[in-house]
N, C-alpha and C positions, 0 to 999 in steps of 0.2 A: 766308592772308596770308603774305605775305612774311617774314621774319623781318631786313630790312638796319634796325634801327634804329640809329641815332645817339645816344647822351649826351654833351648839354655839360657841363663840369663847372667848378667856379670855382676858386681858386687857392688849395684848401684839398684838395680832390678832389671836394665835395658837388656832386652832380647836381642842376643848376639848369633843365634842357629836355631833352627830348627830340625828335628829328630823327627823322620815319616817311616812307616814300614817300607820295606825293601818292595813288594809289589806297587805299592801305592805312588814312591820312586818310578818306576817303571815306566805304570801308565803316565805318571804327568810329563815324564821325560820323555816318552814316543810322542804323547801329546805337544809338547812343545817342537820338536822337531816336524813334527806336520804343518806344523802353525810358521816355524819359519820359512817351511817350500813355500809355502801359499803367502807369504809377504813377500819373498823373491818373488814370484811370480806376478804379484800385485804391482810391484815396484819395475818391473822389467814390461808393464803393460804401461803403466804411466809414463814411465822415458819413453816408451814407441810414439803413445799418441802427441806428446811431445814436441819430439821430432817432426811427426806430419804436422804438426802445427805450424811450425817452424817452417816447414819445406815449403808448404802451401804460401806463409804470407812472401818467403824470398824466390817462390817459383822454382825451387827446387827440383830436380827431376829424381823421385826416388823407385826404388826396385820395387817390381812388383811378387808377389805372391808365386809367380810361375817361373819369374827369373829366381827367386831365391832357391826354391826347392831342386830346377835344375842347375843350379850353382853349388850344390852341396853334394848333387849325385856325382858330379866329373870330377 
C-alpha cells in the first residue's frame, strides 16, 4: 500500500478522520471483511466446542456428523 495518508484534525489539533487513496480503501476494506468471515467462523467453532463441553458433563446425547449432513439433504 501506498503510504499518502491524510489526517483531518480539529481546532484543537485531535485527529478527527483519516484521508487514504481509494485503492488502498479497497484493499483494507476486502481485508477486513475476510477478517470478519474468519472470526465468525472462529466464534461459531468455539460455541460448538462449547456445547460438547456442555453435553458431555450433562450426558447429553448430541447429533452426530452423519445425522447432520442427512438432515440437511431431506
Amino acid at each position: 500500500m501506498r503510504t499518502e495518508i491524510q489526517y483531518c484534525v480539529d481546532a484543537k489539533g485531535n485527529k478527527t478522520s483519516v484521508i487514504v487513496p481509494y485503492q488502498d480503501w479497497e484493499k483494507l476494506n476486502n481485508r477486513y471483511k475476510l477478517l470478519q468471515k474468519k472470526v465468525r467462523l472462529l466464534d461459531g467453532i468455539q460455541d460448538a466446542v462449547k456445547e460438547v463441553k456442555e453435553a458431555r458433563k450433562s450426558g447429553k446425547k448430541l447429533q452426530t456428523l452423519s445425522e447432520f449432513i442427512n438432515e440437511s439433504r431431506g
